[in-house]
N, C-alpha and C positions, 0 to 999 in steps of 0.2 A: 155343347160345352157346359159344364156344370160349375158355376162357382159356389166355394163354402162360405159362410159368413162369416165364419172363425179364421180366415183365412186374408181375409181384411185390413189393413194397414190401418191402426188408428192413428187419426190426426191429433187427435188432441193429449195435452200434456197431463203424467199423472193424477195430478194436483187439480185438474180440472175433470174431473170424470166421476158422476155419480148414479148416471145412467150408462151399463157396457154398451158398446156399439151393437152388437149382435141384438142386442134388446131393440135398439134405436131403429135400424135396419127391417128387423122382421115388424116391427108397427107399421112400416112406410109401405111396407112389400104387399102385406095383406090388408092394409088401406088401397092400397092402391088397384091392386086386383080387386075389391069391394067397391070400387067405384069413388072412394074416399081421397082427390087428389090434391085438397088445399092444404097448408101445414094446420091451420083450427080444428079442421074435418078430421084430419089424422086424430088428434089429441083427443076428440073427441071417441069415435068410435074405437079406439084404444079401451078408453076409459069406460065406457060405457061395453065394450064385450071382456074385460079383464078377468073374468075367471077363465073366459076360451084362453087366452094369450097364457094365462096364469099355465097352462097346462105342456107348454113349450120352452118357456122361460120365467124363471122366478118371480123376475120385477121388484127386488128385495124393496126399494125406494122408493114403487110406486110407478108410476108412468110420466115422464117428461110432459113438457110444458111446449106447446107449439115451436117457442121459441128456439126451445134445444133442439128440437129436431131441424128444423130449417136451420140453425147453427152448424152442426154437426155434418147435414148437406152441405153445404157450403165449406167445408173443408174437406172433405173426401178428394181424394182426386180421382178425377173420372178416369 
């Protein structure tokens, strides 16, 4: 079964989104495969390899804040 990331339901309202999902999504994915499973850990190794990520996804804004990400979790519906 292959799901797309673009394919996605975003949860949250336009007015609240400054980080796209798909951005949000692909940190957590390849944290996660990297051994990277806390929301800080994410933020960090985001941050710290962002030219790799840079080369999949723009990140016009930068890379979220632990909080968004575990935000952004928590409204996904599983």
């Amino acid at each position: 079964m292959v799901v797309r990331i673009q394919s996605l339901i975003e949860p949250r309202s336009e007015i609240h989104i400054t980080y796209p999902l798909p951005e949000i999504i692909f940190i957590a994915y390849i944290s996660i495969l990297s051994g990277h499973t806390k929301w800080k850990s994410m933020e960090w190794f985001a941050k710290y390899n962002q030219s790799w990520f840079r080369q999949f996804f723009p990140y016009t804004y930068g890379f979220p804040s632990h909080d968004t990400i575990a935000t952004v979790f928590k409204l996904i519906d599983p």
